[in-house]
Backbone as JSON, one array per atom type, in Angstrom:
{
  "sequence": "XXXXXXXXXXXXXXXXXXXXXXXXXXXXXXXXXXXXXXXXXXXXXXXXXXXXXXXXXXXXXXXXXXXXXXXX",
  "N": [[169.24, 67.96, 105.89], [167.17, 70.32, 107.29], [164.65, 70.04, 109.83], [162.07, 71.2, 109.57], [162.34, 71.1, 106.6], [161.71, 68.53, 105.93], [159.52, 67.77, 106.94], [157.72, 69.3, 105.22], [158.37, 68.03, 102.87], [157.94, 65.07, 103.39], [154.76, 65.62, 103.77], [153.95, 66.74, 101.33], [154.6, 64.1, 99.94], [152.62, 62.55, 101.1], [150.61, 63.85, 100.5], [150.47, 64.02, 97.43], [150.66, 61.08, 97.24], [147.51, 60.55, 98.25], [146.09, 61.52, 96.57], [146.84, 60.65, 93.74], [147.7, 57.96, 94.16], [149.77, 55.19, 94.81], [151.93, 55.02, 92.75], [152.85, 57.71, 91.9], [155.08, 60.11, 90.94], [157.31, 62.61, 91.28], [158.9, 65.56, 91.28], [161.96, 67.67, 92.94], [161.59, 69.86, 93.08], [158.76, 69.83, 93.82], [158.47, 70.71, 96.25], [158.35, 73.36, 96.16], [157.67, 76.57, 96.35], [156.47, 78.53, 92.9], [157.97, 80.79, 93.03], [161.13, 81.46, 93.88], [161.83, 81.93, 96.29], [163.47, 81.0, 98.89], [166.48, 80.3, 97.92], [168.97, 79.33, 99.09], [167.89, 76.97, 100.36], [166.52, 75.54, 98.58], [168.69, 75.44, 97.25], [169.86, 73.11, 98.55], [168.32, 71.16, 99.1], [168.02, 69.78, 96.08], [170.69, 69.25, 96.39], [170.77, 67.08, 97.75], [169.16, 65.31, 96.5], [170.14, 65.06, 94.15], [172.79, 64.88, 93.95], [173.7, 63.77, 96.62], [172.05, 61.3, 96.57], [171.82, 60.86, 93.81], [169.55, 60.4, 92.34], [167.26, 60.07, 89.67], [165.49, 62.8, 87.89], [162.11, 62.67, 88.33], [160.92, 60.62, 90.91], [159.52, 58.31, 92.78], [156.82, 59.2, 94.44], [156.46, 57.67, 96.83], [158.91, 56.26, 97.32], [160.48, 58.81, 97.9], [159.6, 59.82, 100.53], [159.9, 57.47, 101.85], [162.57, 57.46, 102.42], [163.33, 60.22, 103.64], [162.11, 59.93, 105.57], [163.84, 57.43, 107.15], [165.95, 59.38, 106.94], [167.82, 59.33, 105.17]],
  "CA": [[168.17, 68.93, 105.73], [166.41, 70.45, 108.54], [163.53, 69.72, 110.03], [160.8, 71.62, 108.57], [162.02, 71.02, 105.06], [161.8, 67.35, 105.78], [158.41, 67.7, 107.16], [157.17, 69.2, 104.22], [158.65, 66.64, 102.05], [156.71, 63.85, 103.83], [153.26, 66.16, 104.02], [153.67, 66.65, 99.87], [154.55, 63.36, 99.23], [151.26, 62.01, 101.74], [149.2, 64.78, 99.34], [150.73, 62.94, 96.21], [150.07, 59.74, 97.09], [146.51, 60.27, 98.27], [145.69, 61.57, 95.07], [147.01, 60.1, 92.6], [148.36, 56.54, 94.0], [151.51, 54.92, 95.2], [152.94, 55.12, 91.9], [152.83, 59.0, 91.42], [156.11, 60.45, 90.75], [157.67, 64.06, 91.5], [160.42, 66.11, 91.37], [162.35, 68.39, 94.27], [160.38, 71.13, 93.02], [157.6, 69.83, 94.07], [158.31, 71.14, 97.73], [159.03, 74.55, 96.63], [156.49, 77.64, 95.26], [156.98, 78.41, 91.72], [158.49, 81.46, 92.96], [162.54, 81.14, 93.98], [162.02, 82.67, 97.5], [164.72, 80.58, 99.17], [167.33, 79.67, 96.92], [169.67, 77.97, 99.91], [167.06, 75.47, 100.68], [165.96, 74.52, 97.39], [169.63, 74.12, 96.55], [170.27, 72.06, 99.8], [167.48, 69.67, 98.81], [168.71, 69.71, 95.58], [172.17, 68.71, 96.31], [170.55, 66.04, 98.47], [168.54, 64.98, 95.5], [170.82, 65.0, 92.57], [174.61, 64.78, 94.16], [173.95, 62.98, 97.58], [171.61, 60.36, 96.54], [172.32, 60.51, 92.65], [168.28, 60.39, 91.71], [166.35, 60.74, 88.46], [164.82, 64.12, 87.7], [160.74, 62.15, 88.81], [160.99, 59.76, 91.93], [158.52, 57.91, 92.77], [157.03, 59.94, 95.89], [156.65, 56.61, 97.84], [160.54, 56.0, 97.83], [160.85, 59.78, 98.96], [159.24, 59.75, 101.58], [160.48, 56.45, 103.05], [164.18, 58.21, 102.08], [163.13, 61.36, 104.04], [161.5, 59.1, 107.03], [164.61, 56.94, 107.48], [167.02, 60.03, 107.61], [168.99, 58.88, 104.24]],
  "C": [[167.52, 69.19, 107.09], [165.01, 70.09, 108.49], [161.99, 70.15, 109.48], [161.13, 71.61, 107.46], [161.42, 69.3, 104.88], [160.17, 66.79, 106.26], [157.51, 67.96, 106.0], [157.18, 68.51, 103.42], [157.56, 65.56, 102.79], [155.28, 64.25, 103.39], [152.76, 66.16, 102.4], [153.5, 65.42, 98.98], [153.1, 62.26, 99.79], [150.12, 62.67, 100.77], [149.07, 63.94, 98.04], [150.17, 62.01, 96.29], [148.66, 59.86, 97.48], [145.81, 60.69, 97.54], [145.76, 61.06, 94.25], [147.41, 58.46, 92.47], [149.86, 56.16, 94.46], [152.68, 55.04, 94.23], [153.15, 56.72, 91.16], [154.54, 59.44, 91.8], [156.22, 61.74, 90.87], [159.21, 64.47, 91.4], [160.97, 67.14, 92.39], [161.6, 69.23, 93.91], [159.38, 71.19, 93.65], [157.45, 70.3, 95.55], [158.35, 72.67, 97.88], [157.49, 75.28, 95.82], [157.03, 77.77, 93.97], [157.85, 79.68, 92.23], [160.11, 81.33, 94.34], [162.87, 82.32, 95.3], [163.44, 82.22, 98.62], [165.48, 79.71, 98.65], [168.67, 78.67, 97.61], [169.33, 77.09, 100.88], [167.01, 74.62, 99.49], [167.61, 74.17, 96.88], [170.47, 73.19, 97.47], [169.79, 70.78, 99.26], [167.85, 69.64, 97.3], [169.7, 68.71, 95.28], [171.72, 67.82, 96.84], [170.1, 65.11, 97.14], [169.58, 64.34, 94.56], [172.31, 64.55, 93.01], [174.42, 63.69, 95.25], [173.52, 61.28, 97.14], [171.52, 59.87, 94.67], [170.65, 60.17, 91.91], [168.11, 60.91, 90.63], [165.5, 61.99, 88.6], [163.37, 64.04, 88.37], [161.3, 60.92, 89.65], [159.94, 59.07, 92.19], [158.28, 58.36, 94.81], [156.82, 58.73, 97.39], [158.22, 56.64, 98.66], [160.96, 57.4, 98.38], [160.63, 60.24, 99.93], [159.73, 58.67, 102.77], [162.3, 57.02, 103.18], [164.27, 59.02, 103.49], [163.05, 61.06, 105.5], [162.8, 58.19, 107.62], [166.21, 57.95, 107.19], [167.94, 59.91, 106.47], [169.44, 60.43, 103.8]]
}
């Protein structure tokens, strides 16, 4: 993933957790608008999501962020 998707990922899952707690959970969506403006990002992260790393539908945004931060 490039760099500014991977930035946002971190920045959403820092929003998450300082709301709701270390144990708040999300899904790839959660990086995107509700509206399906770029469809070969969201299905990059996606495929990272679901095919590369084989994740549940809710993550726990702790573990995606340390994922995201160590490049997996």
């Amino acid at each position: 993933m490039n760099k500014k998707i991977r930035g946002k990922i971190i920045t959403v899952c820092n929003e998450k957790i300082e709301k709701k707690g270390d144990n708040v959970g999300l899904s790839f969506y959660a990086f995107f608008a509700n509206k399906n403006d770029n469809p070969e990002l969201l299905m990059e992260v996606a495929e990272w999501w679901i095919q590369k790393h084989k994740l549940d539908h809710f993550e726990k945004a702790i573990k995606i962020k340390e994922m995201i931060e160590n490049k997996l």
